[in-house]
KEDO-209744 format. One record per residue (C-alpha): x, z, y; residue number from 1; residue in one letter. Coordinates in Angstrom, 1 decimal. Each point is the difference from the previous one (the first is absolute). Layout:
{{X,Z,Y},NUM,"A"}
...
This chain:
{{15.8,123.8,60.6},1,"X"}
{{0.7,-3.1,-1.8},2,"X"}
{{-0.4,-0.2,-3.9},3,"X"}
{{3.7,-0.4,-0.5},4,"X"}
{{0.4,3.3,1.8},5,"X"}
{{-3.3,1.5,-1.2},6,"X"}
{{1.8,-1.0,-3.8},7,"X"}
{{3.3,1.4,1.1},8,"X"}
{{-1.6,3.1,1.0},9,"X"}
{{-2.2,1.0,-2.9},10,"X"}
{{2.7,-0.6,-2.7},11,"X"}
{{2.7,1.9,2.1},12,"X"}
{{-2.5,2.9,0.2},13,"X"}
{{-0.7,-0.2,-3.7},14,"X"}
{{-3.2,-0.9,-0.3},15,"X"}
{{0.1,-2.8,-2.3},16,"X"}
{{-1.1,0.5,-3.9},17,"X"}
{{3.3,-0.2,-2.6},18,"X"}
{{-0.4,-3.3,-2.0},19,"X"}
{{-0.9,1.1,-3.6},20,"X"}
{{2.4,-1.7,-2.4},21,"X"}
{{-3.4,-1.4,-1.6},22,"X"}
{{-2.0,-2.7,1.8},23,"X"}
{{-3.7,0.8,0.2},24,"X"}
{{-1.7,-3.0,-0.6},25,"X"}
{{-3.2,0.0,2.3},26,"X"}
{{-3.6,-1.2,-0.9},27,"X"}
{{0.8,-3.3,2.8},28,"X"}
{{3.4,0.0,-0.1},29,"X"}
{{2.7,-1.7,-2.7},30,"X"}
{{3.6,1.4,-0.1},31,"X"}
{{2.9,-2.0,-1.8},32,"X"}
{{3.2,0.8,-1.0},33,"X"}
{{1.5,-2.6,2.4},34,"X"}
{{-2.1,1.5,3.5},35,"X"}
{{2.3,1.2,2.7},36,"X"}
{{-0.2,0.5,3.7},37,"X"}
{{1.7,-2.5,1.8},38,"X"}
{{-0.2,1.6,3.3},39,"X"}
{{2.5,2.8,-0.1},40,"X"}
{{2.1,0.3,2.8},41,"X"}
{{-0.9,-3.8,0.2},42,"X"}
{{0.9,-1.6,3.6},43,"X"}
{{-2.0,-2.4,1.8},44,"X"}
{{1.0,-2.4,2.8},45,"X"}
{{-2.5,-2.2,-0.3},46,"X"}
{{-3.4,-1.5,-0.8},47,"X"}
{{-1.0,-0.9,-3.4},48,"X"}
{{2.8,2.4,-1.6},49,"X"}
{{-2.6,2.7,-1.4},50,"X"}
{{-4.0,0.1,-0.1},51,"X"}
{{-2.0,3.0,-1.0},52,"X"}
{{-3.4,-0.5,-1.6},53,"X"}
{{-2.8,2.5,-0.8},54,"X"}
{{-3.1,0.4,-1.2},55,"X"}
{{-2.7,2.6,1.4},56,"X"}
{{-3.9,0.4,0.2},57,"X"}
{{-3.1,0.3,2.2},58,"X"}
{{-3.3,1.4,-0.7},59,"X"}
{{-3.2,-1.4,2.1},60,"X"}
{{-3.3,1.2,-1.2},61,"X"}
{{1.3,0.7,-3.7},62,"X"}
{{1.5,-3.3,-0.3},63,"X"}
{{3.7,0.0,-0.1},64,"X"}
{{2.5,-2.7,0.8},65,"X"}
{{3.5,-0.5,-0.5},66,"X"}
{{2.7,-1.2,3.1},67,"X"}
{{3.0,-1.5,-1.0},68,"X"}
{{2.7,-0.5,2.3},69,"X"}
{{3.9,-0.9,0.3},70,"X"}
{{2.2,0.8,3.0},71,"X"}
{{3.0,-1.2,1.1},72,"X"}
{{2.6,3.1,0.1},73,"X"}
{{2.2,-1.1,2.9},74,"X"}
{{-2.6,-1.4,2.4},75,"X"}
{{-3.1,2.3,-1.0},76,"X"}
{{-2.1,-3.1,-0.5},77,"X"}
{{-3.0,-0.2,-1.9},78,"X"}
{{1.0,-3.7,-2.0},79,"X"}
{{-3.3,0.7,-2.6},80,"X"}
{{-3.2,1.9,0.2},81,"X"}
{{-2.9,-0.6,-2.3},82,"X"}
{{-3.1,2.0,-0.8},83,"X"}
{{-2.3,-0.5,-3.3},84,"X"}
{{-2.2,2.4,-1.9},85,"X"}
{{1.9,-0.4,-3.3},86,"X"}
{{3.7,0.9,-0.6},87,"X"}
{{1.1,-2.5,-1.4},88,"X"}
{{3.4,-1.9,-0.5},89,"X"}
{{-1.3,-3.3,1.7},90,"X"}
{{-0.4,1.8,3.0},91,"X"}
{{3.3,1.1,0.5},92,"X"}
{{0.8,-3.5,-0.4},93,"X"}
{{-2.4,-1.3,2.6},94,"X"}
{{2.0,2.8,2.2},95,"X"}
{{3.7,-1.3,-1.0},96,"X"}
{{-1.0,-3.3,0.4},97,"X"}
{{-1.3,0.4,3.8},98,"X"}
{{3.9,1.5,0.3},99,"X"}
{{1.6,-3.2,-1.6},100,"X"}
{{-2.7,-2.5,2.3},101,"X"}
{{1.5,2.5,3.6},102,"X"}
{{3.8,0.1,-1.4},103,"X"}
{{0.6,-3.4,-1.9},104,"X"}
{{3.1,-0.5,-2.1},105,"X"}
{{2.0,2.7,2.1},106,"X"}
{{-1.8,2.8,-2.2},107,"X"}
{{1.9,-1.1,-3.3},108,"X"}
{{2.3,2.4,-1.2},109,"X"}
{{-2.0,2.9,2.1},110,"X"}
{{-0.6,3.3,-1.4},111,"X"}
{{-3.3,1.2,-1.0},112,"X"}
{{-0.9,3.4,-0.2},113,"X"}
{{-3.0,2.0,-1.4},114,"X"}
{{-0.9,2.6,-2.3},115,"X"}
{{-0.5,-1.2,-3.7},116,"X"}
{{-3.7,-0.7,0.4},117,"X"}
{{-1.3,-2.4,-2.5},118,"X"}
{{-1.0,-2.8,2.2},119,"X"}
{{3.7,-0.3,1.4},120,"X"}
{{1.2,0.2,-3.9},121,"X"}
{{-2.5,-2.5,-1.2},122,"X"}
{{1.4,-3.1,-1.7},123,"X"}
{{-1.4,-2.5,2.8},124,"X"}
{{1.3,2.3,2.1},125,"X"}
{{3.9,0.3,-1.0},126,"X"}
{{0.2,-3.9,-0.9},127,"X"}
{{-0.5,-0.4,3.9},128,"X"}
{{2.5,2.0,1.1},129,"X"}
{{2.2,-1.7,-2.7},130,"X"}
{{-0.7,-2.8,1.5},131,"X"}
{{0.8,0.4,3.4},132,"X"}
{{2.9,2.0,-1.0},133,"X"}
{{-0.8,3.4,1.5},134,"X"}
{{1.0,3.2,-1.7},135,"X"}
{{-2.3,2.5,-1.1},136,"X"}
{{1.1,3.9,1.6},137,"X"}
{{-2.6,2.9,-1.7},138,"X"}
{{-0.5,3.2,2.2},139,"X"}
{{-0.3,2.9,-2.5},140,"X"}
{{-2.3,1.9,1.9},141,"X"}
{{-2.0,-0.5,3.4},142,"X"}
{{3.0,1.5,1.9},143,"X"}
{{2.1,-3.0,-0.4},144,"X"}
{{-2.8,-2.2,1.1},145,"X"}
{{-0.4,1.5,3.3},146,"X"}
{{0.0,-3.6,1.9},147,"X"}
{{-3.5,-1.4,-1.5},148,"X"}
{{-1.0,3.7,-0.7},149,"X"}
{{-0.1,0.4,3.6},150,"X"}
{{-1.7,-3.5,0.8},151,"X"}
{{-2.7,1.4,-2.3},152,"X"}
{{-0.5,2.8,2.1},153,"X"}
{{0.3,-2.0,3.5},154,"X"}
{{-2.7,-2.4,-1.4},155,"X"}
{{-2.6,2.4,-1.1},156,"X"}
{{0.2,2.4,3.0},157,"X"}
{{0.9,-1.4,2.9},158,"X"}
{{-1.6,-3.4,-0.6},159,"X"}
{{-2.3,-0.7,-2.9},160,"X"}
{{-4.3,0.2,1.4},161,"X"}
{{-2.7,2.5,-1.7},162,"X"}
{{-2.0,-2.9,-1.7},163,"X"}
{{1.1,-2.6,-2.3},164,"X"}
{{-2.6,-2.3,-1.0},165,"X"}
{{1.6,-2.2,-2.6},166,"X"}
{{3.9,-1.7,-1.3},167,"X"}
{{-0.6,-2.2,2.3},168,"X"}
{{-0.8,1.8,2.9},169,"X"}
{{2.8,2.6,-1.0},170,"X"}
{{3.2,-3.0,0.2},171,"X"}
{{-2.0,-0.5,3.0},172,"X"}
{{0.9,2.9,1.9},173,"X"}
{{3.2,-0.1,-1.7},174,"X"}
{{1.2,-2.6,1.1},175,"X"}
{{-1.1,1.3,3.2},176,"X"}
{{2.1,3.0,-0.1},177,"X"}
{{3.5,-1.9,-1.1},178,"X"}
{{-0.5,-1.7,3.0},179,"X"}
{{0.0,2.8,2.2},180,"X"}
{{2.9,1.8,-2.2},181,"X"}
{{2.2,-3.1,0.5},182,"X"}
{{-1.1,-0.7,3.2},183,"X"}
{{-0.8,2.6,1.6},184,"X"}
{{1.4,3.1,-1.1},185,"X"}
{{3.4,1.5,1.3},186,"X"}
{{2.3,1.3,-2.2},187,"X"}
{{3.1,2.3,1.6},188,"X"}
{{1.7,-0.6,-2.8},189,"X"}
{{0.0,-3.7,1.1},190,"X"}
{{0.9,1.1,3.6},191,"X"}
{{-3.7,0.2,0.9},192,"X"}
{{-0.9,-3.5,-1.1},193,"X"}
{{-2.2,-1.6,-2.6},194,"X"}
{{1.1,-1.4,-2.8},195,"X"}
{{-0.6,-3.4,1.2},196,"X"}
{{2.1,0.6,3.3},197,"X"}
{{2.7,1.5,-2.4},198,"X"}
{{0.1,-2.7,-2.4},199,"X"}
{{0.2,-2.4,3.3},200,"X"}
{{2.5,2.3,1.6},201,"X"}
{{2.2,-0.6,-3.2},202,"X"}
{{0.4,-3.5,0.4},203,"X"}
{{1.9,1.0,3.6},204,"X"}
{{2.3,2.3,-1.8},205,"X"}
{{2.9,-0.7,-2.6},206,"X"}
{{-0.4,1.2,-3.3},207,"X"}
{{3.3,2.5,0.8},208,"X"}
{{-1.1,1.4,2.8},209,"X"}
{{-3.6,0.8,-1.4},210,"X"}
{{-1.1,3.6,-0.4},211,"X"}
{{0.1,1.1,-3.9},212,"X"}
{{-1.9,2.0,-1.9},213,"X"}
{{1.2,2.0,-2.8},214,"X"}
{{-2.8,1.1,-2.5},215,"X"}
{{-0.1,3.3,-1.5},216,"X"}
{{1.9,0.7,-3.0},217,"X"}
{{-1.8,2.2,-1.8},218,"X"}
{{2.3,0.8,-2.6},219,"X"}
{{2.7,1.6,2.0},220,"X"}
{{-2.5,2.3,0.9},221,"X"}
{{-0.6,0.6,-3.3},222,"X"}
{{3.5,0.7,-0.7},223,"X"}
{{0.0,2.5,2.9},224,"X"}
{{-2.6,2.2,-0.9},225,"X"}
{{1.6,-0.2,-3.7},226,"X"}
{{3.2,1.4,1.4},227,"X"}
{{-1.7,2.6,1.9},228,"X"}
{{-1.7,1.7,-3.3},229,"X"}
């Protein structure tokens, strides 16, 4: 089952938490007034149209580290992946900028989604974004970041090693294991290609006649279960 689906299925079976009408501001986390998720019943025909980013931990010998990573929603790339043992907004950077280095110009006016986690509200941060003209989309909740929530998990168990000597020997192995994602991997959601063979399968196909994908709207589930009660 394919996150979409797996989305679709848990908040049609009501198993997603109500929004309180309150925002809970978290310890690593900033909300604003202005946050929204951009995603909702967004459709995608193309690369460079919406990237999920994430950030998640591992723990070697009492030392933890952070991975960062971004991932294009319509090809299931992995366009950044960084590791450091601080969590820290420079880092996220480091990870957009490997994105901006793969996609070029064609990633202006992409949208970036995340949760609100500090590093991706930093100052440095935003004014980069700004800069390349990409909109900021906010997940309220881990549900609605199901695309890099899901990398998270691929990367830690089915790829990451048990030892980690070091930073540098983490980005390492890394950048080890995007290869073999993009590479390597087959995705039935891509017709059992990688996302490199999809992204080069695209350039065969006309923009009308590529397949689409419709993200999840959350709120019309919302409103379901509302009208149910």
């Amino acid at each position: 089952m394919g996150i979409n689906k797996f989305e679709s299925f848990v908040c049609e079976s009501g198993l997603t938490v109500r929004k309180l009408k309150k925002r809970v501001i978290t310890t690593d986390g900033i909300r604003e007034e202005q946050d929204k998720n951009l995603t909702y019943g967004l459709k995608l025909n193309n690369i460079n149209q919406l990237m999920a980013g994430d950030i998640t931990y591992l723990i070697f010998k009492d030392q933890k580290y952070y991975v960062f990573t971004l991932k294009d929603a319509y090809c299931k790339r992995i366009i950044g992946l960084h590791g450091s043992d601080k969590m820290m907004a420079i880092n996220s950077v480091t990870t957009y900028l490997q994105a901006k280095r793969l996609r070029g110009t064609s990633i202006k006016h992409c949208i970036h989604h995340t949760d609100a986690g500090s590093q991706y509200k930093s100052t440095i941060y935003k004014k980069l974004l700004a800069k390349d003209e990409i909109k900021m989309s906010i997940a309220d909740n881990c549900l609605e970041n199901g695309m890099a929530e899901q990398l998270n998990s691929v990367i830690k168990n089915d790829y990451m090693i048990d030892t980690i000597k070091d930073v540098k020997h983490l980005n390492t192995i890394l950048n080890k294991i995007k290869h073999l994602i993009n590479h390597d991997r087959h995705v039935a959601a891509l017709g059992y290609r990688t996302s490199v063979q999809f992204e080069k399968w695209l350039e065969t196909i006309s923009v009308e006649n590529r397949p689409v994908i419709e993200m999840y709207d959350f709120t019309k589930a919302e409103l379901e279960t509302f009208s149910k009660e």
